[in-house]
BAKEBA-424478 format. One record per residue (C-alpha): residue number from 0; residue in three letters; x, y, z. Coordinates in Angstrom, 1 decimal. Each point is the difference from the previous one (the first is absolute). Example, Ala and Ser with C-alpha at 12.3 -4.5 7.8 and 13.67 -1.06 7.14 Angstrom:
2
[rec 0 'ALA' [12.3 -4.5 7.8]]
[rec 1 'SER' [1.4 3.4 -0.7]]
***
This chain:
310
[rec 0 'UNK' [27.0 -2.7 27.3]]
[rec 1 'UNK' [-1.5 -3.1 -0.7]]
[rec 2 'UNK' [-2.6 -2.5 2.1]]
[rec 3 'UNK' [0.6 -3.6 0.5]]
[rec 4 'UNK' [-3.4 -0.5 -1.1]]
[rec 5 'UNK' [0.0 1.7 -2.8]]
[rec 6 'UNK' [1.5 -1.3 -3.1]]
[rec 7 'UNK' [0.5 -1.4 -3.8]]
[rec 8 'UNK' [-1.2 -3.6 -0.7]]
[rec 9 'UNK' [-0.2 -1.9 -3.1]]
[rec 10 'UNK' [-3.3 0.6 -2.0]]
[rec 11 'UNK' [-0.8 -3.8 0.3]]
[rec 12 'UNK' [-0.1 1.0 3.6]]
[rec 13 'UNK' [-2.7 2.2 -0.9]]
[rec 14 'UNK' [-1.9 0.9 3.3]]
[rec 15 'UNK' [-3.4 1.4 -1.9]]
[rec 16 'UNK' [-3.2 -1.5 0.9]]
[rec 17 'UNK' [-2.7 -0.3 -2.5]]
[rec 18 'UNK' [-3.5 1.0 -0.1]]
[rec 19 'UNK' [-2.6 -0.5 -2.6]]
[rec 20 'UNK' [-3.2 1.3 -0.5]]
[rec 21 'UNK' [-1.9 -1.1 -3.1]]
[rec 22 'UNK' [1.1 2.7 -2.3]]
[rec 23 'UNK' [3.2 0.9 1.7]]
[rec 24 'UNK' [3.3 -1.2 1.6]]
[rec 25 'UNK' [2.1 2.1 2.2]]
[rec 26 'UNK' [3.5 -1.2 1.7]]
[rec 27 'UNK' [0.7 1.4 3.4]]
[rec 28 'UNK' [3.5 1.0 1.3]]
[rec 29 'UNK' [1.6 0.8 2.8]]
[rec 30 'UNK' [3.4 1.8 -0.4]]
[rec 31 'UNK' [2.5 -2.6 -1.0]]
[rec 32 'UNK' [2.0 0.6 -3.1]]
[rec 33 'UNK' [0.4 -2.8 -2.5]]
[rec 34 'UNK' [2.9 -0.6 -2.5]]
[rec 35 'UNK' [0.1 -1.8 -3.6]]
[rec 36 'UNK' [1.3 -3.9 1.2]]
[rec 37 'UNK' [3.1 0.2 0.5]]
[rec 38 'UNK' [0.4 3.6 -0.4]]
[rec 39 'UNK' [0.2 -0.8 -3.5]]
[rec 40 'UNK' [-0.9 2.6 -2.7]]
[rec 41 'UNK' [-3.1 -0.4 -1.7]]
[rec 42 'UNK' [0.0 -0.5 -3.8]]
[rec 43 'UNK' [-1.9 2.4 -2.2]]
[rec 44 'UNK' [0.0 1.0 -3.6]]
[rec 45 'UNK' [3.2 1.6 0.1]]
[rec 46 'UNK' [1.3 -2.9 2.3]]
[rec 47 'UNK' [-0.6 1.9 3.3]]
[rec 48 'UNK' [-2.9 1.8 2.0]]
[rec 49 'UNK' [-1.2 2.9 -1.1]]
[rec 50 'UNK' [-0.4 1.6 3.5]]
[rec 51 'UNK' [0.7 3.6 1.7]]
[rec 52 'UNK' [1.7 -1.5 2.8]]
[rec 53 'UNK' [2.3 -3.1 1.1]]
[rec 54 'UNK' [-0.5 -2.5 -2.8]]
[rec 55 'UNK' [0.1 -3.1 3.4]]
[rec 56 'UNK' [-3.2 1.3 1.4]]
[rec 57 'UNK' [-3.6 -1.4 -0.5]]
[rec 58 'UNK' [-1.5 1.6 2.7]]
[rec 59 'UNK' [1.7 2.9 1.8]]
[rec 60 'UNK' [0.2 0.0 3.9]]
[rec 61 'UNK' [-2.3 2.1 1.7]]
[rec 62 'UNK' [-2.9 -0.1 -2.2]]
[rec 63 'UNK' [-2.7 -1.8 1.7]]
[rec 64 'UNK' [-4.2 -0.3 -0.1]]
[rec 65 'UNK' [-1.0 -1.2 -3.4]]
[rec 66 'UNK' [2.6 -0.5 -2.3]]
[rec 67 'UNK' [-2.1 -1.3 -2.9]]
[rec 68 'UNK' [-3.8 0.5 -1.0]]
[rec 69 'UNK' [-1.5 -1.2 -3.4]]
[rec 70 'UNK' [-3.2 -1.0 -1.6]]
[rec 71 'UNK' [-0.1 -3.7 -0.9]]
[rec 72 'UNK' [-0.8 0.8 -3.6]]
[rec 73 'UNK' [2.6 2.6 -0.4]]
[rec 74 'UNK' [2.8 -1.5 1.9]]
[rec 75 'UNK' [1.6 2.9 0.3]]
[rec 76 'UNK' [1.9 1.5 2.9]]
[rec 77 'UNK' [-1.4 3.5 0.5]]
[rec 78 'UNK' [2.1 0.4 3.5]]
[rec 79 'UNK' [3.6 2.0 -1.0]]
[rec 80 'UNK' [1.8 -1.3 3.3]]
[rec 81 'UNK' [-3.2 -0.3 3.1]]
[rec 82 'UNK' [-3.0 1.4 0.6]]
[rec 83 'UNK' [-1.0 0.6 3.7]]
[rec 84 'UNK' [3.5 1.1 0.9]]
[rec 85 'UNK' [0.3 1.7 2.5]]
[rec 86 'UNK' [2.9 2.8 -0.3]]
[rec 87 'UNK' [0.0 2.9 2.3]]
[rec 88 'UNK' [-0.5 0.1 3.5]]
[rec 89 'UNK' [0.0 3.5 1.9]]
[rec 90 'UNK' [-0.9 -0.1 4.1]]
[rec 91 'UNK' [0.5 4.2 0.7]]
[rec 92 'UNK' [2.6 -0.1 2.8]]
[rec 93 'UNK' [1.4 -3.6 -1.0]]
[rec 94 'UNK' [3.0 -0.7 -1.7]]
[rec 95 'UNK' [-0.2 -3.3 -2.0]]
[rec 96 'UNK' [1.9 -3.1 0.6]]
[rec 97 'UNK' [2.5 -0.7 -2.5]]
[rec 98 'UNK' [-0.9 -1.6 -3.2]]
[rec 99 'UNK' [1.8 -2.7 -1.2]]
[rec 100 'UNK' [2.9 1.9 -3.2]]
[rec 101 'UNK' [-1.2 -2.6 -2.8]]
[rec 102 'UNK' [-3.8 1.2 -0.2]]
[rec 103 'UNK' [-0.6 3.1 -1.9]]
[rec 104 'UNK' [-2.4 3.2 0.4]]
[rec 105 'UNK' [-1.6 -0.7 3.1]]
[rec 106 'UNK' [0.5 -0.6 3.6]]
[rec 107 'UNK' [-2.4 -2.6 0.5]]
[rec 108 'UNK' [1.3 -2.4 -3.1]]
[rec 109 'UNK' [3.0 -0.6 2.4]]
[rec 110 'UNK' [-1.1 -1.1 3.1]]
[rec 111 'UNK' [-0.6 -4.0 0.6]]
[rec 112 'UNK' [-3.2 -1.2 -1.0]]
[rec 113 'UNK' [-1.4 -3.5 -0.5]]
[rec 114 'UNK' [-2.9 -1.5 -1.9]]
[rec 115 'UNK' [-2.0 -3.4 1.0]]
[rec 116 'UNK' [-3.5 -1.4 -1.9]]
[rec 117 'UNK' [-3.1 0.6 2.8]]
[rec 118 'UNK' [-3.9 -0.2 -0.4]]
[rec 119 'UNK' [-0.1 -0.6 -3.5]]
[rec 120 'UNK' [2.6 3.0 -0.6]]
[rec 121 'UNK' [3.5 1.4 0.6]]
[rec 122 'UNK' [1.3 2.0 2.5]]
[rec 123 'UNK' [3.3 2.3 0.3]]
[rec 124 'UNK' [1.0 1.4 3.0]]
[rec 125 'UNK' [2.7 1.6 2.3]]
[rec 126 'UNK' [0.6 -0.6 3.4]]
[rec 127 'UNK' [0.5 3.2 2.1]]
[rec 128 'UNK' [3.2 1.7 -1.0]]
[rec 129 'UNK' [2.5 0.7 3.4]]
[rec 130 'UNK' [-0.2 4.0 -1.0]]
[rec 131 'UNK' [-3.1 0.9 -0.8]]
[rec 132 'UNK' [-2.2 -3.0 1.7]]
[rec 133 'UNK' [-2.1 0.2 -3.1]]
[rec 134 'UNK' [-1.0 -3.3 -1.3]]
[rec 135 'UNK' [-2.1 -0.6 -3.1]]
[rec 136 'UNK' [-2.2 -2.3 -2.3]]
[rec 137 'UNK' [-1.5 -0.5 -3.3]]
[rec 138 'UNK' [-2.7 -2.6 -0.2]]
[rec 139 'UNK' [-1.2 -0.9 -4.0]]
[rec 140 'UNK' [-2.9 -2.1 -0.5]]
[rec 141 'UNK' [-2.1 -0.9 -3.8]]
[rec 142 'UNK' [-3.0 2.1 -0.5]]
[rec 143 'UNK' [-2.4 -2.0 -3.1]]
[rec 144 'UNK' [0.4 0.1 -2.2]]
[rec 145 'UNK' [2.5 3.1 -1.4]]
[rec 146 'UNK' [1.8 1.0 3.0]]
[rec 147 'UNK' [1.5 -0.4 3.6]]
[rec 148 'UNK' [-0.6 1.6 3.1]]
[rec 149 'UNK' [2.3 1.2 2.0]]
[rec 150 'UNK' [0.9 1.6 3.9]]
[rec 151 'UNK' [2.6 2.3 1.5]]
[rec 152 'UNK' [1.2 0.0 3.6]]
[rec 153 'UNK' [2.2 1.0 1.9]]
[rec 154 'UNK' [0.8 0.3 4.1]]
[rec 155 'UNK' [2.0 2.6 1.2]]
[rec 156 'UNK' [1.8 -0.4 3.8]]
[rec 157 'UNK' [1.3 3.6 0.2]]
[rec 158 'UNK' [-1.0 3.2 -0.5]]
[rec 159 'UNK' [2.7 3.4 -0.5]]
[rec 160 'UNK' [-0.2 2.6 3.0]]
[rec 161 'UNK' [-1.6 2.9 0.1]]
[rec 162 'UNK' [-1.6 0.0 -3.1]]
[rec 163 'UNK' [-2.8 -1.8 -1.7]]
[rec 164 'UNK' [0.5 -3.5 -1.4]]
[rec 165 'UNK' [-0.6 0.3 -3.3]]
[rec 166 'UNK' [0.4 -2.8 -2.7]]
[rec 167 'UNK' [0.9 0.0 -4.0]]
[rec 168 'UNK' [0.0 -3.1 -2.0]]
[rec 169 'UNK' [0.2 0.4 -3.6]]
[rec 170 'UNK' [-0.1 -3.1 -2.5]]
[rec 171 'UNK' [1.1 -0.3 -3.6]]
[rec 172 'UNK' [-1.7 -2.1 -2.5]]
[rec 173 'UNK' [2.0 -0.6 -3.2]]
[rec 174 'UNK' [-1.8 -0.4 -3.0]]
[rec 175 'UNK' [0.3 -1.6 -3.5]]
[rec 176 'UNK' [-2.2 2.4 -1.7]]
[rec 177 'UNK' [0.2 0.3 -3.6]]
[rec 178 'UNK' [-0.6 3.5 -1.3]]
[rec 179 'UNK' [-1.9 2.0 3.2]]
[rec 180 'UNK' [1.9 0.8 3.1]]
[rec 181 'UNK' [-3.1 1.9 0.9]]
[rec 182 'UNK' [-2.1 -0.7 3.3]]
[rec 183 'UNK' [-3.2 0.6 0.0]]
[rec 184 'UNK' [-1.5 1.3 3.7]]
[rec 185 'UNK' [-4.1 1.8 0.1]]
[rec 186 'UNK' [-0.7 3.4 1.4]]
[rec 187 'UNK' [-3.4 1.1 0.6]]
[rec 188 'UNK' [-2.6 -1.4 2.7]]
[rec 189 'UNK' [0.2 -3.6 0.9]]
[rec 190 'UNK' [-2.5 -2.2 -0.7]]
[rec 191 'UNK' [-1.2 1.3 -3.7]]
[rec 192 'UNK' [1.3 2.9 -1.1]]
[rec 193 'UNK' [3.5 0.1 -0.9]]
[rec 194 'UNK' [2.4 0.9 -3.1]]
[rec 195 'UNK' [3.3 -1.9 0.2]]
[rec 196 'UNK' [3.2 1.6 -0.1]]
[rec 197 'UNK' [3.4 -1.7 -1.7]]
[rec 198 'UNK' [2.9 0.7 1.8]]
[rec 199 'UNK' [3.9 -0.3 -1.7]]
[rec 200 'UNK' [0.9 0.6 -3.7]]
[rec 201 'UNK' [2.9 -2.2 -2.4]]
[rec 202 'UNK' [3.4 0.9 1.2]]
[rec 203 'UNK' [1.5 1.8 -2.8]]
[rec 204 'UNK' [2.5 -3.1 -0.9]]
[rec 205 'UNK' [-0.2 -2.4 -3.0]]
[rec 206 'UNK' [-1.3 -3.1 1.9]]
[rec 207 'UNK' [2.4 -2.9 -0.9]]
[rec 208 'UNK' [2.6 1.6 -1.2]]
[rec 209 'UNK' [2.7 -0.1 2.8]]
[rec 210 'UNK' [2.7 2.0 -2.0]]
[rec 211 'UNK' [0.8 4.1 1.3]]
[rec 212 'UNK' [-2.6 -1.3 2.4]]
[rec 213 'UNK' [-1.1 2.4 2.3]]
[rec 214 'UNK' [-2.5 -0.3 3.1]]
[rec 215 'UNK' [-2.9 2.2 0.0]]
[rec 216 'UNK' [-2.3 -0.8 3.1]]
[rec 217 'UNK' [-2.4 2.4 0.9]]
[rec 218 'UNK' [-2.6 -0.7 3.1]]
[rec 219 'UNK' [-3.8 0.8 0.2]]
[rec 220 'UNK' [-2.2 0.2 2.8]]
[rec 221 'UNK' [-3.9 0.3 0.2]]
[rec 222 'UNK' [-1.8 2.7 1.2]]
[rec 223 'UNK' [-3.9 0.3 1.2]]
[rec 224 'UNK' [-0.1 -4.1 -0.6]]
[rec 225 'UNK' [-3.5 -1.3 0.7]]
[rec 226 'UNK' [0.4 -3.9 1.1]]
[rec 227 'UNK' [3.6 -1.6 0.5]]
[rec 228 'UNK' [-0.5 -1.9 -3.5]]
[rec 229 'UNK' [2.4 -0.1 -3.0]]
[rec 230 'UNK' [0.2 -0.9 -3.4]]
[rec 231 'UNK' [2.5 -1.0 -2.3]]
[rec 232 'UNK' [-0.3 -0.8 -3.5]]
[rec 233 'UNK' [1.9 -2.7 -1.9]]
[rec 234 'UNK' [-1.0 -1.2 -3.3]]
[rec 235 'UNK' [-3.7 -0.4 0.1]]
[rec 236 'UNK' [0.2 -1.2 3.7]]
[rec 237 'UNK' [0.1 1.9 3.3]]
[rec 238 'UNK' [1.6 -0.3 2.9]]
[rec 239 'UNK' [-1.7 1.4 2.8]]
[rec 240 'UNK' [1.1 0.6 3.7]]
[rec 241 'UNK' [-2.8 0.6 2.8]]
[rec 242 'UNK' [0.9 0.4 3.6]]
[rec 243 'UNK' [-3.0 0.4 3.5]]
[rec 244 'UNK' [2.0 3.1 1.1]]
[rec 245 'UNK' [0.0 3.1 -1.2]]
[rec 246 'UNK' [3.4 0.9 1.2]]
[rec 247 'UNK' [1.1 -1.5 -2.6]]
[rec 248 'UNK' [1.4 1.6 -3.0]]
[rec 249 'UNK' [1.0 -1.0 -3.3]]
[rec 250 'UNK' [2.4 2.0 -2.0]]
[rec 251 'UNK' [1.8 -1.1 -3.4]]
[rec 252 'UNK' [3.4 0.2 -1.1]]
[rec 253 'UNK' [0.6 0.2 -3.4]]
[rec 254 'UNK' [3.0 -2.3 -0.7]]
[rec 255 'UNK' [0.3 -2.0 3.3]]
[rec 256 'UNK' [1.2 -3.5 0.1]]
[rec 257 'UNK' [2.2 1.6 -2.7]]
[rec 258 'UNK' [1.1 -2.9 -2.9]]
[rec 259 'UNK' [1.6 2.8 -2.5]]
[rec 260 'UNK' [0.8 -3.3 -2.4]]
[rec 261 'UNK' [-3.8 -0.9 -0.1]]
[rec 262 'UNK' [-2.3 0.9 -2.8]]
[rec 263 'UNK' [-2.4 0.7 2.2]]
[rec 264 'UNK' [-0.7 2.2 2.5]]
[rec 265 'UNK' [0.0 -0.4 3.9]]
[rec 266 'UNK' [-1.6 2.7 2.0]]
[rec 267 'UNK' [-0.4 -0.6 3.7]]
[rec 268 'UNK' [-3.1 0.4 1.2]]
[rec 269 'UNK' [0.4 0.3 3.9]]
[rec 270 'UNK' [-2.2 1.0 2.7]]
[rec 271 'UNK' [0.7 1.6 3.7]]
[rec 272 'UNK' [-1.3 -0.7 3.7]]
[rec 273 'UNK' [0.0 2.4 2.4]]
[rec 274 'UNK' [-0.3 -1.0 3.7]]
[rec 275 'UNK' [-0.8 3.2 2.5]]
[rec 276 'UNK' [0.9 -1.0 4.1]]
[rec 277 'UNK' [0.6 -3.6 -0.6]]
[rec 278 'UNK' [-0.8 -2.8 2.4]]
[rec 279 'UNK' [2.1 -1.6 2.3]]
[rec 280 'UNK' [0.2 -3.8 -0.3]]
[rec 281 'UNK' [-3.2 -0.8 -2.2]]
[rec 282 'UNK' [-0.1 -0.6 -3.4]]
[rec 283 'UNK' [-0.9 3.0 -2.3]]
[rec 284 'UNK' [-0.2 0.5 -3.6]]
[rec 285 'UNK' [-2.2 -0.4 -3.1]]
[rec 286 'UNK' [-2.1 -2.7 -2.7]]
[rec 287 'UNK' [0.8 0.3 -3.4]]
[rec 288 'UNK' [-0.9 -2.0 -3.2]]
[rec 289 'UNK' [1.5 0.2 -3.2]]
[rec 290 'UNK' [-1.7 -1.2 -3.6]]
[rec 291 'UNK' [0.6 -0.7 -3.4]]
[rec 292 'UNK' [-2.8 -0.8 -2.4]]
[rec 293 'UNK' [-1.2 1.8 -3.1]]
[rec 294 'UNK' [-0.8 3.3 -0.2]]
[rec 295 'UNK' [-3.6 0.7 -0.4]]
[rec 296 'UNK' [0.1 3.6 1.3]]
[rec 297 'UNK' [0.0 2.3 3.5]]
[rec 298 'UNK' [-3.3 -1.3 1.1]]
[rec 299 'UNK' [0.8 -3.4 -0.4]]
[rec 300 'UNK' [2.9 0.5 2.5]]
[rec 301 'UNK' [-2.0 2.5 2.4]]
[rec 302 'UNK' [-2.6 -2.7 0.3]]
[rec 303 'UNK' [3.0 -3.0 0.9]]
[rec 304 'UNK' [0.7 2.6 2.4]]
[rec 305 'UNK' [-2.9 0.6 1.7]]
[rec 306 'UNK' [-0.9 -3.3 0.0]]
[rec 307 'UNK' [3.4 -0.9 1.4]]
[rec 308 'UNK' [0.3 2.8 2.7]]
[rec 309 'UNK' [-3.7 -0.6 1.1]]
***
């Protein structure tokens, strides 16, 4: 099936709202696809786009939060497809509305969404589907000078019977990483004594080369984590994800976002929120922020943390 309100547009009919902070500049989506003008196919060195999927697509429908994130001096996108995304939605008891047949690997990616500039940032959010009654919004604000901070909600309007109302939401974050699909996450005692832990490994492909290609993803969870803080490493830079709720979980996959034509490589570092005996009709959910600044160590980012969470 397919919503109304859901579709392709031109990419001159790009959506995205912008937000700058003074070292960084991320673009803010809500689920709209977006085609090459005129659906035209996009020279390249061989004449045509080098791409792993439909050669008309510049942005593929579904894929909404931040679909771009770089440092002004690097100018470099290091989001695969969005960061923020939210993909999986899991209400024990509750089947799912149906999700629109043009978005891919995830429930949420199909369902309506819209985007509008608001308080000096950009919000994207769902009104509450006719199945589940669940509605949903992403609020993304600049945090100075490296970074933006960020909310999760949602409001739920019914619960299953006879069984607790429990809530999953899982979100992907697609990364342009150039040699390390690892995620960093500490162990240990929180504040000041902790060893951090990579999670993933390289898939055991040749990254680039797209002939006898063969997928090899492999997932990796976190166990005994200290604080619900993240890093990745790309280049000499880190990007880091913090979050005021320790239900939430990162986890790393190891070639997520999944470019098998691009020389580098493009792990997805996710994380998880789990929500025990959910609310009726009030907003619940979680703060986040996500950074990317040189890398100057674990302390360096435990302090930001501290001094972030409060």
């Amino acid at each position: 099936m397919r919503y109304d309100d859901l579709s392709y547009v031109d990419e001159s009919q790009d959506p995205s709202i912008q937000l700058e902070t003074e070292k960084l500049v991320a673009r803010v989506i809500d689920n709209t696809g977006l085609e090459f003008r005129n659906n035209e196919t996009r020279p390249g060195g061989i004449g045509r786009v080098v791409a792993s999927h439909d050669q008309s697509i510049a942005h593929f429908l579904g894929y909404h939060g931040v679909r771009c994130l770089f440092d002004k001096e690097e100018r470099r996108n290091i989001c695969a497809f969005a960061l923020l995304n939210w993909q999986g939605c899991t209400i024990d008891g509750l089947e799912n509305d149906p999700s629109d047949e043009r978005s891919m690997h995830g429930r949420p990616r199909g369902w309506p969404m819209s985007v509008t500039a608001v308080d000096g940032g950009a919000r994207v959010w769902m009104e509450a589907l006719p199945q589940l009654q669940l509605s949903y919004e992403l609020f993304v604000k600049p945090a100075e000078p490296d970074g933006f901070d960020f909310s999760c909600r949602w409001t739920f309007g019914r619960k299953p019977e006879a069984r607790p109302a429990n809530f999953t939401a899982s979100f992907a974050c697609y990364m342009n990483a150039w040699d390390d699909v690892r995620l960093w996450y500490p162990q240990g005692a929180w504040p000041g004594s902790v060893a951090w832990v990579p999670l993933g490994e390289k898939p055991n492909v040749i990254i680039g080369d797209g002939v006898n290609y063969k997928h090899d993803q492999s997932g990796f969870s976190p166990t005994d984590i200290a604080a619900p803080v993240a890093i990745g490493r790309i280049g000499r830079k880190a990007f880091v994800m913090m979050f005021n709720d320790d239900r939430v979980v990162p986890f790393c996959v190891n070639s997520g976002g999944h470019q098998w034509y691009s020389a580098v490589q493009n792990p997805a570092w996710d994380f998880q929120w789990k929500c025990k005996d959910y609310p009726l009709n009030e907003p619940v959910g979680f703060d986040g922020r996500i950074c990317y600044f040189d890398f100057e160590g674990e302390k360096d980012v435990e302090r930001r943390y501290e001094a972030w969470r409060g």
